[in-house]
C-alpha positions, -999 to +999 in steps of 0.1 A: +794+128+029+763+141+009+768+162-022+750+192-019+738+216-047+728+243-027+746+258+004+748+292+021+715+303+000+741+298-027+734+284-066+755+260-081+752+245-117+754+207-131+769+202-165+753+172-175+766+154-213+737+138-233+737+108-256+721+125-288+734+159-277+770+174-296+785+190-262+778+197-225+749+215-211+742+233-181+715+226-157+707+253-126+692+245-092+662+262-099+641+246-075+662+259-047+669+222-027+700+201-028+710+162-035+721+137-014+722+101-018+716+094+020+681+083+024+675+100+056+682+138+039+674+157+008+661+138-020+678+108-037+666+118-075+652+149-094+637+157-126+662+181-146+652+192-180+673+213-208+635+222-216+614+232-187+585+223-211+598+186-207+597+188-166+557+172-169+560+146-194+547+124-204+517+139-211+488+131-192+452+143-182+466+167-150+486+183-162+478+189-206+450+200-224+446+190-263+447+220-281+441+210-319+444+182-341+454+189-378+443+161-406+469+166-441+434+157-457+459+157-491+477+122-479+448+102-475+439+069-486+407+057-493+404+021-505+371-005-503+373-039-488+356-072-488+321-065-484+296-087-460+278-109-476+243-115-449+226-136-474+223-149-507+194-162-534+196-177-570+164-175-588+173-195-623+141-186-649+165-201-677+137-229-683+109-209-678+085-193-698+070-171-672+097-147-642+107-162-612+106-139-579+110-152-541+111-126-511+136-129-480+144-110-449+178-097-445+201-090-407+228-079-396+249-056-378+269-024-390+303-018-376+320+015-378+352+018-362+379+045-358+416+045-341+441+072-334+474+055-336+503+068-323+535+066-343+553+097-330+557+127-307+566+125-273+556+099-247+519+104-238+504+077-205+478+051-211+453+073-193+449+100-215+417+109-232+408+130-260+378+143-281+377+149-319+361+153-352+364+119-366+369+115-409+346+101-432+340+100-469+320+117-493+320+112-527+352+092-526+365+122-508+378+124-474+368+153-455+363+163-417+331+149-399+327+184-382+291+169-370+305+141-351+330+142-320+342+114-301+365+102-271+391+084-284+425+067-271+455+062-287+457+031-304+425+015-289+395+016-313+364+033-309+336+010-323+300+021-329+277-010-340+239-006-356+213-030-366+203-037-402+178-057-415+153-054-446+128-074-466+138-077-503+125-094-534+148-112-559+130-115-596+148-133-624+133-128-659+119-153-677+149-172-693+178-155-675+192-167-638+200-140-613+217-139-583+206-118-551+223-107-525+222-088-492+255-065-489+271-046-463+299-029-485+327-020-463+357+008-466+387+020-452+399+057-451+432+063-437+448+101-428+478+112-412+473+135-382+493+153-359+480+168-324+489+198-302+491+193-265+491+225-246+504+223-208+474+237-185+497+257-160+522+273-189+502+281-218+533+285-239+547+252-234+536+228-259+541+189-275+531+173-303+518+139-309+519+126-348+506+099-362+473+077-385+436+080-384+421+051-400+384+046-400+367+008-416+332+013-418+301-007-432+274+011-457+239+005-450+219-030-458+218-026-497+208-058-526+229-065-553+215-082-585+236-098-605+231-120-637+245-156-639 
């Protein structure tokens, strides 16, 4: 026969032993229905929780709300990469009495891209959306882009890409041999974060997702001069 939790209008109580837990637990019937494993009557499975917080995880759009997302500013790592070289001139005057100058037209495109990754908190679906104040830099300082908000994902990059092109002119002095180039100088800023989700039908239930911001971004179309 069908074990039944509830009979007679009367509760009964589960004591249920966990894996990570140090002793047994005790679950009530609060939702007032019984088990059976018949598949004709009752239900075959229910969600019980020590935590009634936990009964609508993972979170997801429904049923969460992201209440704020805290940067530790003080951890982060700012470091420049391998710039992008979109073209390149030598002007050699080494010979010559008189300068040497040519003129060339510079493209390209600017990437700026940003990603949320998720290394810890509770389980959150694939679904799940969020807007925030991205970071950026300034003056070798990272700070909070409180300009700027964007919809992100966890783990899947949000790219913004702009066009850049310019005329420049490349001179060498008589007797000295220059190289000129067109740069894109790229950077990488990298902060830990951690996020507050707030359930939208019990305002005092809440989770907490943790985990990296890391943001590589070009500079504008720039010439650098150097001498050979």
């Amino acid at each position: 026969r069908a074990l039944h939790l509830l009979t007679r209008k009367q509760w009964y109580q589960r004591r249920v032993r966990g894996s990570t837990t140090s002793g047994w637990k005790t679950i009530y019937n609060k939702k007032g229905q019984w088990l059976s494993r018949d598949s004709d009557e009752g239900i075959t499975e229910d969600k019980r929780c020590l935590n009634d917080c936990a009964l609508e995880l993972p979170i997801q759009p429904s049923s969460w709300r992201l209440a704020r997302t805290d940067f530790d500013l003080s951890s982060a790592k700012i470091e420049a990469l391998s710039p992008t070289v979109l073209d390149s001139h030598t002007m050699d005057a080494t010979s010559s009495p008189q300068d040497i100058e040519t003129e060339y037209y510079a493209s390209g495109t600017k990437y700026d891209t940003m990603t949320f990754s998720k290394t810890g908190g509770v389980l959150v679906t694939s679904s799940v959306t969020f807007g925030a104040h991205p970071i950026k830099t300034v003056n070798s300082t990272a700070v909070i882009d409180d300009s700027n908000s964007f919809q992100f994902q966890y783990s899947v990059p949000f790219k913004r890409a702009e066009a850049q092109g310019s005329w420049f002119g490349c001179r060498a002095p008589a007797g000295k041999k220059v190289q000129c180039s067109a740069v894109m100088e790229r950077s990488q800023v990298t902060v830990p974060y951690t996020q507050t989700w707030q359930s939208k039908s019990k305002g005092s239930c809440t989770w907490v997702v943790a985990g990296s911001f890391t943001r590589v971004q070009d500079s504008k179309l720039e010439q650098q001069i150097e001498e050979l």
